[in-house]
C-alpha positions as CSV (number, residue, x, y, z in Angstrom):
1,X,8.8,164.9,-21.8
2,X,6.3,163.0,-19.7
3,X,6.1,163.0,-16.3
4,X,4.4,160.2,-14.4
5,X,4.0,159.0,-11.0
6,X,6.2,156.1,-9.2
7,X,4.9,155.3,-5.5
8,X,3.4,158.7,-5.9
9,X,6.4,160.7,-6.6
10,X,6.4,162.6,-9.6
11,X,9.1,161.7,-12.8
12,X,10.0,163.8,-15.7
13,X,11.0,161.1,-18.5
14,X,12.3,160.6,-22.2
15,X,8.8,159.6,-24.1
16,X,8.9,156.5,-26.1
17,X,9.8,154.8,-22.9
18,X,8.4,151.3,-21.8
19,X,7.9,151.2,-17.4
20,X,11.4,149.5,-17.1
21,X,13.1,151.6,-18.9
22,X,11.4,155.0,-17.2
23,X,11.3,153.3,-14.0
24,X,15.5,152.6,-14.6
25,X,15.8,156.0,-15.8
26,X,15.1,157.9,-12.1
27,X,16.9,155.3,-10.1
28,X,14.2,152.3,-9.6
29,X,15.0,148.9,-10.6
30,X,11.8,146.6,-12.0
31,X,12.8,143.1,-11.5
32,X,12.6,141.4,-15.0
33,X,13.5,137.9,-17.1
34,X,12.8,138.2,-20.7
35,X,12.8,141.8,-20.9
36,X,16.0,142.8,-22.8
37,X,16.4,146.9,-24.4
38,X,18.5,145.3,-27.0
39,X,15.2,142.7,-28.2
40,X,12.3,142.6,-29.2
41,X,9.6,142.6,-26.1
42,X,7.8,139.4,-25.3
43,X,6.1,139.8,-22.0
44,X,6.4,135.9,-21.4
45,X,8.2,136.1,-17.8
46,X,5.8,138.4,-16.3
47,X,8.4,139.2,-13.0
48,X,7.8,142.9,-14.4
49,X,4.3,142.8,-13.0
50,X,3.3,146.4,-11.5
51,X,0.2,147.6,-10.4
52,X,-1.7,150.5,-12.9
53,X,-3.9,153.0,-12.2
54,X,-6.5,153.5,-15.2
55,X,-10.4,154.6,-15.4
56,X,-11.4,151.1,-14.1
57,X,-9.5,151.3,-11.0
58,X,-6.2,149.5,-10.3
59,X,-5.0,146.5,-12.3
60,X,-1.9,144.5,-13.0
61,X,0.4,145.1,-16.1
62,X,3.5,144.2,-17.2
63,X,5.7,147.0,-17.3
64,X,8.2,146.1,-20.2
65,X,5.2,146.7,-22.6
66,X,3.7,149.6,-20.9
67,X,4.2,152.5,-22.3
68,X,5.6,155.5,-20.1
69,X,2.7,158.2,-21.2
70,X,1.6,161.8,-19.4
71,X,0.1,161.0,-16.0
72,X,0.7,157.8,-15.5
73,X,0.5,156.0,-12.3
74,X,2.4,153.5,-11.0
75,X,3.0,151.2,-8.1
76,X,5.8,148.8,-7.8
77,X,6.3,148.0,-4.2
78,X,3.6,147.3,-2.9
79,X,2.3,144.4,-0.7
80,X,0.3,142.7,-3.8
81,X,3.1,143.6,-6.6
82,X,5.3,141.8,-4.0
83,X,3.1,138.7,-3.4
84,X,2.5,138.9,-7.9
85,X,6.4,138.5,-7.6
86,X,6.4,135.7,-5.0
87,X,4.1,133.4,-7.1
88,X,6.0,134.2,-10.1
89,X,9.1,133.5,-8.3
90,X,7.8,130.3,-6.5
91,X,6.9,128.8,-10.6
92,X,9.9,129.5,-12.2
93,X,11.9,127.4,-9.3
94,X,9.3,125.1,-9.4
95,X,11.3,122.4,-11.6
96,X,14.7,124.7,-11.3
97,X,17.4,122.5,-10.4
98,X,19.7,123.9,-7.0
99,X,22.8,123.5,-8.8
100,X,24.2,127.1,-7.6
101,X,27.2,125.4,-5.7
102,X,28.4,124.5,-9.3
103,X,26.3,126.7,-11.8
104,X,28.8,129.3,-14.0
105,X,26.7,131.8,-13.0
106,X,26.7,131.8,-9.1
107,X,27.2,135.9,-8.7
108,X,25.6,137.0,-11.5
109,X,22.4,135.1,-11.5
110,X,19.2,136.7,-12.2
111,X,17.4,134.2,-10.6
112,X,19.7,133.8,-7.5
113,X,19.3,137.9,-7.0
114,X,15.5,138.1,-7.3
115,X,15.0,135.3,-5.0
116,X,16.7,136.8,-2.2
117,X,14.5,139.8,-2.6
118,X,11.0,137.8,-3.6
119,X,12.0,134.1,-2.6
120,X,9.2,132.5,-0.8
121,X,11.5,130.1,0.7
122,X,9.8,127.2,1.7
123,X,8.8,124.8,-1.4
124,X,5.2,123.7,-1.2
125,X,6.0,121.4,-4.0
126,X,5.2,117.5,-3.6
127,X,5.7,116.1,-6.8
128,X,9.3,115.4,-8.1
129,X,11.1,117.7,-10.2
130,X,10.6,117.6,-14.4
131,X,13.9,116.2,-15.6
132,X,15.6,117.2,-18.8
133,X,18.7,117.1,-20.6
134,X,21.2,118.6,-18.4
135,X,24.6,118.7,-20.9
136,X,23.3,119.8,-24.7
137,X,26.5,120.6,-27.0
138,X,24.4,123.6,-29.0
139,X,27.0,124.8,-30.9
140,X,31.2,125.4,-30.7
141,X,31.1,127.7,-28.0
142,X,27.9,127.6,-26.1
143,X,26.6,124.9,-23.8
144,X,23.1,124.0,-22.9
145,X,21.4,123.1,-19.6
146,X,17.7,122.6,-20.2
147,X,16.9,122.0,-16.8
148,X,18.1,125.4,-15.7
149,X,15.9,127.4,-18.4
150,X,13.6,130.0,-17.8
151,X,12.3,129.8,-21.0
152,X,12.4,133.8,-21.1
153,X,13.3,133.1,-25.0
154,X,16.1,135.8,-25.3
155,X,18.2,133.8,-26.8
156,X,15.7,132.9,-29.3
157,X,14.9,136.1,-29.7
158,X,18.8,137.4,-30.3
159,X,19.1,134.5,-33.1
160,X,15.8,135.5,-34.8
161,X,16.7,139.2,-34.9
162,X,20.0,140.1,-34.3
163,X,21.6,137.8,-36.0
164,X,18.7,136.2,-38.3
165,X,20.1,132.9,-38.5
166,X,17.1,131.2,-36.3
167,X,18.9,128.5,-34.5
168,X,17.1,128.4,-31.4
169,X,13.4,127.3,-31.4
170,X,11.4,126.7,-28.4
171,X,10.0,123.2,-28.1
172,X,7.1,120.8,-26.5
173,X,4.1,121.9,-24.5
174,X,3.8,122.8,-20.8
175,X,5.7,121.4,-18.6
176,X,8.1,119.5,-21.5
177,X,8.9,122.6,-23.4
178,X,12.7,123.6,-24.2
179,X,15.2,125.2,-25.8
180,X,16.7,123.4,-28.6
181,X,18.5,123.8,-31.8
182,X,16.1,123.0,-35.0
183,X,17.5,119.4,-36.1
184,X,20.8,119.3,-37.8
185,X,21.7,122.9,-36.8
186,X,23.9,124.2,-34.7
187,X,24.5,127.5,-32.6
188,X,27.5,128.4,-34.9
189,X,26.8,132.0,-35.9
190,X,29.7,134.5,-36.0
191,X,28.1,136.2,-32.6
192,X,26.7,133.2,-30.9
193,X,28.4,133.9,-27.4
194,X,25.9,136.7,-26.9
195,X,23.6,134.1,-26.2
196,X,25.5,133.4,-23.0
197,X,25.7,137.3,-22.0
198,X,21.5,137.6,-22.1
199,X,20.7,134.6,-20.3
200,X,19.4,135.5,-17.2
201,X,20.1,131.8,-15.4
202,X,22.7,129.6,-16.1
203,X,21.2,127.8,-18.8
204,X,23.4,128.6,-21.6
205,X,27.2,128.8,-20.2
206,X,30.6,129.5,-22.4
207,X,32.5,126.5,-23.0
208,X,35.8,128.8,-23.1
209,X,34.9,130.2,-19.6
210,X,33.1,127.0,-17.8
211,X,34.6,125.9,-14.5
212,X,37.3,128.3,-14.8
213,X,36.9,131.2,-12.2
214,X,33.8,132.4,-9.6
215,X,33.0,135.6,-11.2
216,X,33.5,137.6,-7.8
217,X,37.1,136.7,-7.9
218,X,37.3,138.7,-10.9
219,X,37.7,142.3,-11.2
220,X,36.2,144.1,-14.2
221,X,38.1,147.3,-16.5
222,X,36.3,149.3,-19.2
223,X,37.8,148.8,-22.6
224,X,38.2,148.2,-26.1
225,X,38.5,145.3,-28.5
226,X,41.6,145.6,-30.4
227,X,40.4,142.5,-33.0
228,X,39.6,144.8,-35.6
229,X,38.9,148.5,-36.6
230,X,35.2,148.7,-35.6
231,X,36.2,148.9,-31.8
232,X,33.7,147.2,-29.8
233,X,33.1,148.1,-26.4
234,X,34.0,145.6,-23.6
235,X,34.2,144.4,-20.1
236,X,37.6,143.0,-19.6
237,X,37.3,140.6,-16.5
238,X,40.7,139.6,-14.9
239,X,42.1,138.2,-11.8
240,X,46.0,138.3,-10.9
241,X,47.5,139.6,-13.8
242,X,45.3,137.3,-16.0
243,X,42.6,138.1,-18.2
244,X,39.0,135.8,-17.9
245,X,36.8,136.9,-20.9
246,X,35.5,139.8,-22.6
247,X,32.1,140.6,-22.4
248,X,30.3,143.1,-24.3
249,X,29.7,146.6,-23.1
250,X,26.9,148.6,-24.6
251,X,27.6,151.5,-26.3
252,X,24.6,153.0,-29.1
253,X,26.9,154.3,-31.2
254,X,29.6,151.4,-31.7
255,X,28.3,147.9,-31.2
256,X,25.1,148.5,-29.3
257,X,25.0,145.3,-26.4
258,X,26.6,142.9,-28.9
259,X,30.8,141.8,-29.6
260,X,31.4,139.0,-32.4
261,X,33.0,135.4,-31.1
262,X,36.3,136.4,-32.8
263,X,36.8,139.8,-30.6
264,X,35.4,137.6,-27.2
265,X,38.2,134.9,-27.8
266,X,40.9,137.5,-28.4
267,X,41.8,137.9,-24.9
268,X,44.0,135.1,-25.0
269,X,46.4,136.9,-26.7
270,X,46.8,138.9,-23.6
271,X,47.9,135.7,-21.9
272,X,50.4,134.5,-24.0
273,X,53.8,135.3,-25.2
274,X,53.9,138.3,-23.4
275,X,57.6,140.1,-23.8
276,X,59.0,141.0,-20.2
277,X,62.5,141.6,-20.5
278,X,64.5,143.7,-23.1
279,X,66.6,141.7,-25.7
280,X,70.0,141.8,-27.7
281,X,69.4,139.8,-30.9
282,X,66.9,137.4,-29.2
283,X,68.9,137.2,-25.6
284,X,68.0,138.7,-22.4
285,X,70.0,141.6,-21.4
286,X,69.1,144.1,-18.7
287,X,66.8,147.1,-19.7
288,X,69.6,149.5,-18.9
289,X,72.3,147.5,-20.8
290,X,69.7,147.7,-23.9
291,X,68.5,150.9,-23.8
292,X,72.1,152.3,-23.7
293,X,72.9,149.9,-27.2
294,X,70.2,151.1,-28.8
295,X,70.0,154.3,-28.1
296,X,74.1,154.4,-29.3
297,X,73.5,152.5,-32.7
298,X,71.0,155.8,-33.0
299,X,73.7,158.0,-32.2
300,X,76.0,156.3,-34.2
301,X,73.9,156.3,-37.7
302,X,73.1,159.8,-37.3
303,X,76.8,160.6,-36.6
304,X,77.7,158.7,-39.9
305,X,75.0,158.6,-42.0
306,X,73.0,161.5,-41.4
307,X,68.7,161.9,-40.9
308,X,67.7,160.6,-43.8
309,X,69.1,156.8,-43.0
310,X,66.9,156.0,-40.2
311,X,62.7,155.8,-40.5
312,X,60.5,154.8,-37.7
313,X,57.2,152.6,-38.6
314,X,54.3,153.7,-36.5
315,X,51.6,150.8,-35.5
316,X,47.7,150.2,-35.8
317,X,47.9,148.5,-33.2
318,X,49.5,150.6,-30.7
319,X,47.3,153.3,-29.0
320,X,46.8,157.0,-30.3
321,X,49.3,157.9,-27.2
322,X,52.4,155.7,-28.3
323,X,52.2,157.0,-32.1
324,X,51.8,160.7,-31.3
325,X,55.0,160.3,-29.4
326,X,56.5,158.6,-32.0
327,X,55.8,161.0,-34.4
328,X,56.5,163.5,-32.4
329,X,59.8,163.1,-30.6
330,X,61.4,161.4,-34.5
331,X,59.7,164.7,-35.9
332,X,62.2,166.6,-33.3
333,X,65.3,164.2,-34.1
334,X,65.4,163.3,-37.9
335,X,62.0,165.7,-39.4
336,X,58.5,164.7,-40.3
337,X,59.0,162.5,-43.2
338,X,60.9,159.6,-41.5
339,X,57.5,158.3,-39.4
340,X,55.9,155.9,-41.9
341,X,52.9,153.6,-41.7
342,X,52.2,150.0,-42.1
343,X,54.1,148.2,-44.4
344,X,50.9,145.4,-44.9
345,X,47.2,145.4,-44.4
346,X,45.7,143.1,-42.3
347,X,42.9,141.4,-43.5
348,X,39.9,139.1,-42.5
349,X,36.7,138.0,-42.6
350,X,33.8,140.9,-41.8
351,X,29.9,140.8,-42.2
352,X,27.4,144.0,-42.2
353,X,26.8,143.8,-38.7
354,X,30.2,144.6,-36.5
355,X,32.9,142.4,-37.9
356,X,35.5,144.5,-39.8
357,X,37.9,143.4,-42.4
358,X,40.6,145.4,-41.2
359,X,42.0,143.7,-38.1
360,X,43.8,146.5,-36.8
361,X,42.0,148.8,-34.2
362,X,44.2,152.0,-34.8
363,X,44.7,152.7,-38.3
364,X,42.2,155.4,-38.3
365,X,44.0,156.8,-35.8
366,X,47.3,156.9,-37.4
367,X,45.4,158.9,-40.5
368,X,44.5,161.2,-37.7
369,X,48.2,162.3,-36.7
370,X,48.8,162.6,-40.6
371,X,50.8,159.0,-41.0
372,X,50.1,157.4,-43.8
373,X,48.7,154.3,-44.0
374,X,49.5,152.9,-47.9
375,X,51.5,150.3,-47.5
376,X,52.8,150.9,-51.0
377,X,54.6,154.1,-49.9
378,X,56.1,152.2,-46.9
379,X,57.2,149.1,-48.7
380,X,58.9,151.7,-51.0
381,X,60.9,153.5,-48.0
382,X,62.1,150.2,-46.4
383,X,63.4,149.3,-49.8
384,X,66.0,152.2,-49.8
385,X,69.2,151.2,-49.3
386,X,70.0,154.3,-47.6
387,X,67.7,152.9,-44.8
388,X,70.5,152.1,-42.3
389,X,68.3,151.9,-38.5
390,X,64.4,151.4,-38.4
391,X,62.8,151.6,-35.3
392,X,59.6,149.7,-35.4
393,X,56.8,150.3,-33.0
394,X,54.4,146.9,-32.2
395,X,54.3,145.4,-35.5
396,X,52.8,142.1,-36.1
397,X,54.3,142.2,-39.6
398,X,56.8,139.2,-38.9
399,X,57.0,137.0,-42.0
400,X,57.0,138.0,-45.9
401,X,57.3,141.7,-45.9
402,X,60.6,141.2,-43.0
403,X,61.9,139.0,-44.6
404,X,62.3,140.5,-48.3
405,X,63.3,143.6,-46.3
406,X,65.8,141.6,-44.7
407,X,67.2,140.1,-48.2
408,X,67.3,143.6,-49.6
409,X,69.4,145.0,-47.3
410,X,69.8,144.7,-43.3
411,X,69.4,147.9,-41.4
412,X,69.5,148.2,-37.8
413,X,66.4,146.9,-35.7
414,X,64.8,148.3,-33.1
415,X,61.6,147.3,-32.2
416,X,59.3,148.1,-29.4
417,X,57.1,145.6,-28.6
418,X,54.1,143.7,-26.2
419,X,54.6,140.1,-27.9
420,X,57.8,137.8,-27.6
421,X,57.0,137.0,-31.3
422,X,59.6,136.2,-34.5
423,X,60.1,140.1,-34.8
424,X,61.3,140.5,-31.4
425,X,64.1,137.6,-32.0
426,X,64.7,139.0,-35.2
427,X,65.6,142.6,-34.3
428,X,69.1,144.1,-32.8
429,X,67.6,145.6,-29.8
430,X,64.0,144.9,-28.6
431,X,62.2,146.9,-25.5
432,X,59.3,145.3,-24.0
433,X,56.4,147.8,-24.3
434,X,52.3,147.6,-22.7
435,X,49.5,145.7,-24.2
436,X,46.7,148.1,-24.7
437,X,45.3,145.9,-21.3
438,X,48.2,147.7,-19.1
439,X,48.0,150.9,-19.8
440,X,45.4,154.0,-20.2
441,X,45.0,154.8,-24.1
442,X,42.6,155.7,-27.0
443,X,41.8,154.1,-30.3
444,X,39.9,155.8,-33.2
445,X,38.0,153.1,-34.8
446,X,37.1,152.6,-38.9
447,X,33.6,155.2,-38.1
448,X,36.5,157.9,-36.8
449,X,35.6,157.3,-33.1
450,X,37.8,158.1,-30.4
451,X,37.5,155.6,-27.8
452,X,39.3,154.9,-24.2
453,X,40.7,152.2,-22.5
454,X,41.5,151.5,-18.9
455,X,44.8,150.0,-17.9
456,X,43.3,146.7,-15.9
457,X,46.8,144.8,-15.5
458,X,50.0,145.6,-14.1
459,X,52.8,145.6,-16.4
460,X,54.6,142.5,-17.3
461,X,58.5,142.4,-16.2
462,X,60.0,145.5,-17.8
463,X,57.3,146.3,-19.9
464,X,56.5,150.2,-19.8
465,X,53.9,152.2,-22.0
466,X,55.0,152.8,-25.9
467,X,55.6,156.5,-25.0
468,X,57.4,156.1,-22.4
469,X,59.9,154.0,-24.0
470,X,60.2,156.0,-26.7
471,X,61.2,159.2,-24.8
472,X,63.7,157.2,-23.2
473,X,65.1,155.9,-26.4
474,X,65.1,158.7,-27.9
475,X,65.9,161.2,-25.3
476,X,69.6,162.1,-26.0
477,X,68.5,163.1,-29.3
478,X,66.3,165.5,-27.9
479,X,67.3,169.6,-27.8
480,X,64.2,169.7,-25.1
481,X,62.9,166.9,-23.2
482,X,59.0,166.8,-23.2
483,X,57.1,166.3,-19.5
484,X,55.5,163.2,-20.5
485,X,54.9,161.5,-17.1
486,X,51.5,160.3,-17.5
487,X,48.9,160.0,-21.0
488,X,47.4,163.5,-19.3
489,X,50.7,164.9,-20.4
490,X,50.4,163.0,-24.0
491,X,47.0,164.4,-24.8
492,X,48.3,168.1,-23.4
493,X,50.0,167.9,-26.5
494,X,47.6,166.1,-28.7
495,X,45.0,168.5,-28.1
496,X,47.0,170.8,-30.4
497,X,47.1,168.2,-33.2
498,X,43.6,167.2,-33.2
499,X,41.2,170.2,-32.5
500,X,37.9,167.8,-32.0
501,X,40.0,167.5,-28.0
502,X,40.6,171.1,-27.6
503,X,39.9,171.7,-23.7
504,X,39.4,167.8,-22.9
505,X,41.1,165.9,-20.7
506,X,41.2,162.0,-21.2
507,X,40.1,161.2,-17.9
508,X,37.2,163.8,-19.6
509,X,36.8,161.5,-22.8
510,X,32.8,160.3,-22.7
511,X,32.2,156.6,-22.1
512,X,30.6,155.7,-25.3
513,X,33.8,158.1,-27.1
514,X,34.3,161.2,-29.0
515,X,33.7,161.5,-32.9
516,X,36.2,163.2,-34.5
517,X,34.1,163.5,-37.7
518,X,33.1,167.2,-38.7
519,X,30.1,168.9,-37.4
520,X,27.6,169.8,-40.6
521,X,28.7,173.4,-39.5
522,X,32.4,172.3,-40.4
523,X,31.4,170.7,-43.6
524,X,29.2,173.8,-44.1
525,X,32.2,176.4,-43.5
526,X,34.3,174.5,-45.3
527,X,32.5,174.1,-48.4
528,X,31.8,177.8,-48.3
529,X,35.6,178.7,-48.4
530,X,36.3,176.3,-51.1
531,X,33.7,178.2,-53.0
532,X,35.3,181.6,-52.5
């Protein structure tokens, strides 16, 4: 590893670095515009300017495309790196609109930030402002203010690279160039909202999210996108029980700094149609008055019928947590075969990037516990007319597959669920259960990753977590009651299932996840006893 010199203190970093990234990796921030890790570097902004030390004396670079190498020496605070940062500063507002008091990205503006810190403050401009198009419809979710543009190109860049479908083109000469779509084009790609996350000003805004909340209103909650089975990592911004946007949240090994337009927009599900109170056959009853029914009609089939007439349906949707315990407490009450999978796929469009076709976000996981996931076999078990109660766990299967089940033969419903959707009308007894937004949980995605969530809103009415309903469902059933009080106590058990958690906590649980995949030394020592 090399070790260079910052403001003469010596650094030991990872090689292969640029300035910026070194520089970021021991603490020290180098103010920068075009500079993104996730692009291509362009050098075009040149607020990275630092002082160098070389053979010909001292001279100024740019760090984003100056390599970190062995003895190194840097300045980046002094007196003429500052005054480089001024004039720099005092350009790029030099035609820059002051539109803050109504700009989407008051709070979280690059330019805003670096000004307080390198501002000049006084304009020695006396010429009027160059005037351009202030309200560009680029494409169906992005909007474009030329006036406000940096011209720092990252969004050019993105469209060129990332997502190779060259939208964006940089226009004119001087003082006239822009951003602009290429004619009869528009911003439309499946992942063109990223455009808005890497702009550095508030040049390109969100049409879902304009004018709709000062972003230090909001707080922010590490989590997951539960679109589809890849499992993107987010920011999940919310303010009062009500969830902003998602924003992408970089993780290497999942979806890098990128999420796709269809996984950003899916927070409105969150929103709306959100089940608060516990029903009887579509009407409201109190939780208690519900929970006693159902939890009688169990008693009663068992009583009359014996194990083998009631079957649970575990749920890719729900969280690793909720379908353990499902699994788990039915395994106590009626035996291990009774807890089936999906009765129906769910599929959508996908790309070779990050969109998956599977639009579930846990069906990895439920392969994990040992639940199967052919919806063959299921469709098979509901059609057996010895199937007298099915307790269904978050299902979004509402129309076709129901409703030939329901022709067949009707077997008690009970359904535990986050959505007041046709399902929960449909079913005998309904308990309002957590969105993966209100409660801690994990999700192993379609590469086997095991990934957290954080619970960001309070529950909704009644709503509790899926394992905590089920334990009180189910617990007369029980011969010993589990100490489930918290997901801690969930994965005390899980741990025993799934040896990849062995002696980890879920508070424990990295950031960027935990792949359950083999080690090579796994596959090795496996392959060697099969061989024996």
């Amino acid at each position: 590893m090399p070790k260079i010199i910052i403001d003469a203190v010596e650094y030991e970093v990872e090689a292969g670095q640029n300035l910026i990234q070194a520089a970021a990796s021991v603490g020290i921030t180098i103010p920068h515009y075009c500079y993104h890790p996730g692009l291509s570097v362009s050098g075009n902004c040149r607020m990275c300017l630092v002082e160098v030390k070389g053979p010909r004396g001292v001279m100024a670079q740019i760090a984003c495309s100056t390599p970190a190498t062995e003895g190194l020496e840097v300045m980046v605070n002094t007196d003429t790196v500052k005054k480089m940062r001024q004039g720099v500063m005092e350009f790029l507002l030099l035609n820059h609109p002051i539109d803050c008091p109504i700009c989407d990205q008051a709070g979280e503006c690059g330019l805003q930030d670096y000004y307080m810190d390198y501002g000049l403050y006084t304009n020695r401009s006396t010429v009027p402002k160059v005037k351009k198009n202030k309200v560009v419809d680029v494409g169906p979710l992005v909007m474009l203010d030329q006036e406000r543009c940096i011209l720092c190109s990252r969004c050019v860049r993105f469209c060129d690279e990332v997502t190779h479908s060259n939208e964006l083109v940089i226009a004119g000469r001087g003082e006239k160039c822009r951003i602009q779509t290429f004619p009869g084009k528009q911003l439309d790609n499946p992942y063109s909202a990223n455009v808005v996350d890497i702009c550095p000003v508030g040049a390109l805004t969100s049409k879902d999210f304009r004018f709709k909340k000062r972003v230090w209103f909001l707080s922010t909650a590490k989590s997951v996108c539960t679109g589809c089975s890849k499992g993107c990592n987010i920011y999940l911004d919310h303010e009062k029980g009500q969830v902003y946007r998602y924003r992408p949240r970089h993780n290497a090994a999942v979806n890098d700094y990128w999420i796709c337009d269809e996984g950003r927009l899916s927070y409105k599900v969150l929103n709306e149609n959100c089940l608060q109170e516990a029903l009887i056959h579509g009407e409201a009853h109190p939780y208690s008055t519900v929970l006693e029914r159902a939890q009688a009609a169990i008693a009663h089939t068992l009583e009359k019928h014996g194990k083998v007439a009631i079957g649970a349906l575990a749920s890719p949707h729900a969280s690793l947590e909720d379908n353990f315990v499902l699994q788990d407490l039915l395994g106590q009450v009626l035996g291990p075969d009774q807890v089936w999978g999906p009765a129906h796929q769910e599929l959508g469009s996908s790309d070779d990037f990050l969109r998956q076709a599977d639009k579930t976000p846990n069906r990895a996981g439920l392969a994990f516990l040992g639940i199967s996931t052919d919806p063959e076999a299921t469709q098979k078990q509901l059609a057996n007319p010895e199937l007298k109660l099915l307790i269904i766990l978050e299902n979004n299967c509402e129309e076709a597959a129901f409703d030939q089940l329901l022709q067949t033969h009707r077997p008690t419903l009970i359904y535990l669920g986050s959505k007041q959707n046709r399902l929960a009308q449909k079913a005998d007894y309904t308990l309002p259960i957590t969105n993966h937004a209100e409660q801690y949980g994990s999700y192993v995605n379609s590469e086997q990753r095991l990934q957290k969530v954080y619970r960001a809103l309070l529950p909704s009415g009644d709503a509790q977590p899926g394992w905590q309903a089920l334990l009180s469902l189910l617990k007369p059933q029980l011969k010993a009651t589990p100490s489930y009080s918290d997901v801690e106590d969930v994965w005390g058990q899980l741990r025993e299932k799934i040896p990849a958690l062995k002696g980890l906590s879920f508070y424990e649980l990295p950031e960027d996840g935990l792949s359950l995949l083999p080690t090579e030394t796994e596959v090795l020592v496996a392959e060697e006893v099969g061989n024996v």
